[in-house]
C-alpha positions in Angstrom: -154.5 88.1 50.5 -153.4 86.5 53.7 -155.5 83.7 53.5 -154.0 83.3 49.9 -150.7 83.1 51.8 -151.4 80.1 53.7 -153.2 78.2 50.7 -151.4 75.4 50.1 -153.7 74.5 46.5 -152.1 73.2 43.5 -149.1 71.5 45.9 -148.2 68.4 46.6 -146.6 67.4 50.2 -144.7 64.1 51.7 -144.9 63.0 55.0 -143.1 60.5 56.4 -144.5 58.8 59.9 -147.6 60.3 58.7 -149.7 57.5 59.7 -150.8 58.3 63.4 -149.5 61.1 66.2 -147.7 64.1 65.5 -147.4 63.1 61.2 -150.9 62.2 61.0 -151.7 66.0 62.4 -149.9 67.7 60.2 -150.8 65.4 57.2 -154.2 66.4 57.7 -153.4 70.0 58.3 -151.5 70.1 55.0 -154.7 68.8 52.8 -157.0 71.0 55.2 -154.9 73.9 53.6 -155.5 72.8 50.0 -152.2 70.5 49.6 -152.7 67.3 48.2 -150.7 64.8 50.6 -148.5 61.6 50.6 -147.9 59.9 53.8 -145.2 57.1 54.0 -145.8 55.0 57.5 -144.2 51.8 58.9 -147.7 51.3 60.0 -150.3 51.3 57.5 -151.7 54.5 56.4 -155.7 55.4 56.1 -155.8 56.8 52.4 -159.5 58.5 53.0 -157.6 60.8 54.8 -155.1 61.5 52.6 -154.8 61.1 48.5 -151.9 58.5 48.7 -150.4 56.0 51.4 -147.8 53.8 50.8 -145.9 51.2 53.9 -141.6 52.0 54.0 -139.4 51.0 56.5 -137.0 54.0 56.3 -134.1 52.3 58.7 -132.5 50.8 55.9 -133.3 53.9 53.6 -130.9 53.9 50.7 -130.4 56.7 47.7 -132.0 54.6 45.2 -135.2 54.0 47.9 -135.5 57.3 48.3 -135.4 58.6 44.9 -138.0 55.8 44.3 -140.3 57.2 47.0 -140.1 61.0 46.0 -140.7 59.8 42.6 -143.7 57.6 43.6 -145.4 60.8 45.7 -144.7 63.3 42.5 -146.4 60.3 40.3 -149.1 60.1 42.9 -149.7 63.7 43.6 -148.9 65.6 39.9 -146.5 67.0 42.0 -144.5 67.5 44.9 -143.3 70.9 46.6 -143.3 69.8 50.4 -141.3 67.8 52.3 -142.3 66.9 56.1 -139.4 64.8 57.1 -141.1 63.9 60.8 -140.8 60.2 61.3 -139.0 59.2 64.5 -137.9 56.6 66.8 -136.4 56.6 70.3 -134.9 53.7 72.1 -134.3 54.5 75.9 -131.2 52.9 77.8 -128.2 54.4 80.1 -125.5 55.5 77.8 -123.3 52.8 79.0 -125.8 49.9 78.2 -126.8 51.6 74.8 -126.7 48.6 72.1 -124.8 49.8 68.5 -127.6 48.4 66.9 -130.0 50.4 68.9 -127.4 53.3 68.1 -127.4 52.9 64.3 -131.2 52.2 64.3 -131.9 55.6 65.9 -129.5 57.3 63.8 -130.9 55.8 60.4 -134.4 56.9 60.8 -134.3 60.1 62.5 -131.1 61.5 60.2 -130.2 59.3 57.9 -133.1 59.1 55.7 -134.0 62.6 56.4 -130.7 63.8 54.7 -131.4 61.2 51.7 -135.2 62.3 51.5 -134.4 65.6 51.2 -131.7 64.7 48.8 -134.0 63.2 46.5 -136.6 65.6 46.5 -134.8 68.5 46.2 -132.2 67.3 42.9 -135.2 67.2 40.8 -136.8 70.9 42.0 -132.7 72.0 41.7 -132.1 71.1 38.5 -135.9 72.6 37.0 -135.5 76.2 39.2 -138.6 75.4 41.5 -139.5 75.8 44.9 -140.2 74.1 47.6 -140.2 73.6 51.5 -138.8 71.2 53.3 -140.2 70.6 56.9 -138.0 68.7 59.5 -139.3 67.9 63.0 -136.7 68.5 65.5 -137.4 67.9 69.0 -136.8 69.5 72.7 -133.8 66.9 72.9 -131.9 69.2 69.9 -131.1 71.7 72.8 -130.9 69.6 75.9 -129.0 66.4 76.4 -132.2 64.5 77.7 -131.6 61.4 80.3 -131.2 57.3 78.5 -132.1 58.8 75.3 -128.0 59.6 73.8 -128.9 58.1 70.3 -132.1 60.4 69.6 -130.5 63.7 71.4 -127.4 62.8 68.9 -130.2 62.4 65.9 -132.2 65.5 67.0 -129.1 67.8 67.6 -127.9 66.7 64.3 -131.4 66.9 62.3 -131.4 71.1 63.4 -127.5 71.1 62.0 -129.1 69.6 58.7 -131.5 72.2 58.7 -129.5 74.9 58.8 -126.9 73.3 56.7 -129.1 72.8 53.9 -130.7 75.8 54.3 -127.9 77.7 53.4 -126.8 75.9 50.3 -130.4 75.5 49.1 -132.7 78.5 50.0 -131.1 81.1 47.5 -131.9 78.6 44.8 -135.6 78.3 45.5 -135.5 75.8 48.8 -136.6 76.7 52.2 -135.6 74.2 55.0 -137.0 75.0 58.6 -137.6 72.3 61.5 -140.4 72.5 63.7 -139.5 71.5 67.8 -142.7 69.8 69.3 -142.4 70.4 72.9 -143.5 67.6 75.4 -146.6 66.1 73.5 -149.0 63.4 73.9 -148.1 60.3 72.4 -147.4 57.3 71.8 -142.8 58.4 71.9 -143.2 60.0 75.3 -145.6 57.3 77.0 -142.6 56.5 79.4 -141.8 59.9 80.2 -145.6 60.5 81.2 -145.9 57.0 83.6 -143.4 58.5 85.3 -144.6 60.6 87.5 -141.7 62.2 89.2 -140.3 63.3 85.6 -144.3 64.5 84.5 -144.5 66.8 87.3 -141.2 68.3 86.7 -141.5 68.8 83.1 -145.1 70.3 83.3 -144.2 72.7 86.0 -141.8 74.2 83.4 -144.2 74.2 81.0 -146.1 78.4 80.8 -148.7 76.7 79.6 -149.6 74.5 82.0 -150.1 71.6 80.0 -148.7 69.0 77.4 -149.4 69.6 74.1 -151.4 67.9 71.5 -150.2 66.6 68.3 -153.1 69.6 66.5 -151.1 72.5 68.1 -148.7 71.4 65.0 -151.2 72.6 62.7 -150.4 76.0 62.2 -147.0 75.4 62.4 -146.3 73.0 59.6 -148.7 75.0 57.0 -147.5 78.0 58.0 -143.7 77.0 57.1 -144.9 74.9 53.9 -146.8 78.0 52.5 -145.5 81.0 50.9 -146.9 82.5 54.1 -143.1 81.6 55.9 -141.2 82.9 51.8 -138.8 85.0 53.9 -137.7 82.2 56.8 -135.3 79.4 56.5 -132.6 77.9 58.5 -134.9 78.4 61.4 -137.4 76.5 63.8 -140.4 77.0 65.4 -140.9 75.7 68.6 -144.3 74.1 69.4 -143.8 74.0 73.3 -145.8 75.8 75.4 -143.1 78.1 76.2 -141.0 75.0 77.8 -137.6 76.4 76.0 -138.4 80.0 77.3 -137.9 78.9 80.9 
């Protein structure tokens, strides 16, 4: 019965940025559960790994785009269930010296089209009285303020507010919304952080587990909260960090 709990057969799942790091993982974690998966990458996406791939630029993500691409991963799939809202980008600079278009480019992908994703794909599960898990990845920089990063700590602080905002209009009508918070993981995004070595050695010494994580520890994480294994949580977050936020 438990195992029954984290089958993920007969569903179909989204993910956006699923093309490589932390999406990739939990793309392939999704199908290893049973789910059949949809990734939608900037970059191009390997569909041997997955049953359906498709190339969006989600910075200029309107309503009408994103109804097109929940409707073109329900068409692809047979149908669609799971949402894994996890593409992200991060543009470092002082405050001060912080560009508006760096500003709005941050905000678009890593809030924007979440919201309008999640929009899309749950109107249709609304309207029919079906379920369905939506996924958002959050980050360490929704609790802390972070250093040169003040467009994704806005995103990231705001993506955990859409969580639990949605979570409360949507979860008594069939819709779980949860976020996952990766701690400090290896990849491509924190590449700076990790050069430097000052900032490496502080962050890892806060780190219980003595080491930075991987995008696989998001594994369990991301089928656990799509399955009906997680029926009882919403408006919550799971944080994937080595114990970084207990210290």
């Amino acid at each position: 019965m438990i195992g029954e709990l984290f089958s993920l057969r007969g569903r179909g799942a989204l993910v956006t940025g699923g093309a490589r790091g932390l999406g990739e993982a939990m793309a392939l974690a999704l199908a290893e559960a049973g789910a059949d998966v949809a990734v939608v990458d900037v970059e191009p996406v390997d569909t041997r790994a997955v049953a359906a791939g498709r190339r969006a630029d989600l910075s200029a993500l309107t309503p009408e785009a994103a109804e097109e691409l929940v409707a073109w991963a329900r068409e692809a799939l047979g149908d669609l269930s799971v949402l894994v809202n996890n593409a992200g980008m991060i543009r470092r600079a002082p405050a001060v010296e912080t560009a508006a278009a760096d500003w709005h480019a941050v905000i678009a992908v890593n809030l924007t089209a979440p919201f309008l994703l999640s929009q899309a794909f749950a109107g249709p599960l609304l309207a029919d009285g079906r379920r369905g898990s939506i996924v958002n990845v959050v980050s360490m920089n929704s609790f802390h303020g972070g250093m040169h990063v003040a467009a994704y700590t806005a995103s990231k602080h705001g993506l955990l507010g859409l969580t639990r905002a949605l979570a409360n209009e949507w979860t008594g009508r069939g819709i779980r919304v949860n976020g996952i918070a990766p701690g400090w993981m290896d990849t491509e995004l924190t590449s700076a952080l990790r050069e430097d070595g000052e900032r490496y050695d502080a962050l890892l010494a806060r780190m219980p587990s003595g080491r930075w994580g991987t995008p696989a520890d998001l594994a369990g994480a991301v089928v656990y909260l799509a399955s009906d294994a997680s029926a009882y949580v919403s408006g919550g977050f799971i944080a994937v960090d080595g114990g970084y936020l207990a210290r």
